[in-house]
N, C-alpha and C positions, 0 to 999 in steps of 0.2 A: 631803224629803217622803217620807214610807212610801209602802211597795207596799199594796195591797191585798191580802188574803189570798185574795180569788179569781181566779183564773188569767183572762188576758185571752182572747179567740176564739184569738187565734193563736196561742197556746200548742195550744191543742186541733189547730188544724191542722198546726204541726209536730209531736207530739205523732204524731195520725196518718198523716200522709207518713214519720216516722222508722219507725213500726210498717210502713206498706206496706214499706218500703226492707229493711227484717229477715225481713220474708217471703221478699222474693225472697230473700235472703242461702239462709233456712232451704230453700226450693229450690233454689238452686243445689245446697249439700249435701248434700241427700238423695239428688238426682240421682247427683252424682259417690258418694256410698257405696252408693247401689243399683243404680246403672246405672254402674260407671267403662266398660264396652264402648261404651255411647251418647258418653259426654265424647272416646272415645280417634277413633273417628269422625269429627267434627271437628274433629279434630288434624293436623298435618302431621307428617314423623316425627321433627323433630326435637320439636317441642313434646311426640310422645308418649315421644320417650326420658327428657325432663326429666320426664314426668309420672309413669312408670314407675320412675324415681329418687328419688322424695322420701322422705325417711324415714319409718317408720310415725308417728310422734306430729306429723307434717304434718296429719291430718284431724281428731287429736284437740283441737289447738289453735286449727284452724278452725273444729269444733264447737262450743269455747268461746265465741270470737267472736261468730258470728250466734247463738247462744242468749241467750247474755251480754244482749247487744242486742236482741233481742228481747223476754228478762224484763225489762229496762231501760226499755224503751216499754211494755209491762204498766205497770210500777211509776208510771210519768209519769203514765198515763190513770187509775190511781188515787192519785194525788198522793202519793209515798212517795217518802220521802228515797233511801228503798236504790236509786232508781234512779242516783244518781250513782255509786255503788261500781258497780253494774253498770255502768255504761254506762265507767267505768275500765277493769273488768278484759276489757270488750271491745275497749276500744281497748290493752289491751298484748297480747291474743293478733291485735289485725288489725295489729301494728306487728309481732309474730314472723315471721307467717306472711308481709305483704309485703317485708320484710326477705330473708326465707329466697329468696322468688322473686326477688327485685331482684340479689340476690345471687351467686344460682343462673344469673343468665344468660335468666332468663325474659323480661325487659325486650327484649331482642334478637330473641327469636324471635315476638312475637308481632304480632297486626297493630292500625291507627291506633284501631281499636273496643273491642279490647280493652285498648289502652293506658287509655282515655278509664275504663274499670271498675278498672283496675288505680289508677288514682291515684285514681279519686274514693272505694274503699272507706276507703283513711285521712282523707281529706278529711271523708268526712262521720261517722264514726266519731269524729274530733275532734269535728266539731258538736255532736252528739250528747248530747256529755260536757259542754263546753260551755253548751248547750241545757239540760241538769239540772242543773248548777252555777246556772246564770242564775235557774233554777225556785225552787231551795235556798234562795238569795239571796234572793229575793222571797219569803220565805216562802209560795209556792204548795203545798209538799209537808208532808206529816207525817213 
């Protein structure tokens, strides 16, 4: 049986909960590039040596990321195919940059709350893609 060509309600509510989710993303980031003295703050010091340490193309890849994602959820809410490429190339800069920290020893120093963000950004960054594949699929998008 076909999909229908217009998107069900829940498309629209994931849809919006992926776009809140990329917000925060888009603050988290601005924060750490505008303020890294606020982030180093609630740091302990081992966390701010790791932080202190990361290579510069760490925040440009994480830029990528929640931007990615972000235009990704734009493109969903106007039914565009190009959100599945984006919502891709956001999840290979959130698989760099968790990778880079998993890696890095970050996994270790941080605490049960931060873990719970630490795993759910690939987590739902998979959805995401997922979630616009699924869209694609159904031909909801142009």
């Amino acid at each position: 049986m076909p999909y229908s060509s217009k998107p069900q309600m829940w498309f629209w509510v994931l849809a919006i909960l992926f776009l809140l989710w990329n917000l925060m993303g888009i603050g988290a980031w601005s924060t750490e590039m505008a303020a890294p003295d606020l982030m180093m703050e609630q740091m302990n010091e081992q966390q701010q040596e790791l932080y202190q340490t990361r290579p510069g193309w760490y925040m440009y890849v994480y830029g990528v990321a929640v931007f990615a994602g972000l235009l990704a959820c734009i493109m969903l809410l106007f039914k565009r195919k190009l959100a599945v490429l984006l919502s891709l190339v956001s999840l290979f800069a959130v698989v760099i940059t968790t990778s880079f920290n998993f890696f890095n020893g970050a996994w270790e120093i941080i605490n049960t709350s931060d873990k719970f963000f630490f795993l759910s950004v690939p987590v739902l960054s998979i959805c995401l893609w997922l979630f616009a594949r699924s869209a694609q699929s159904k031909a909801w998008l142009r």
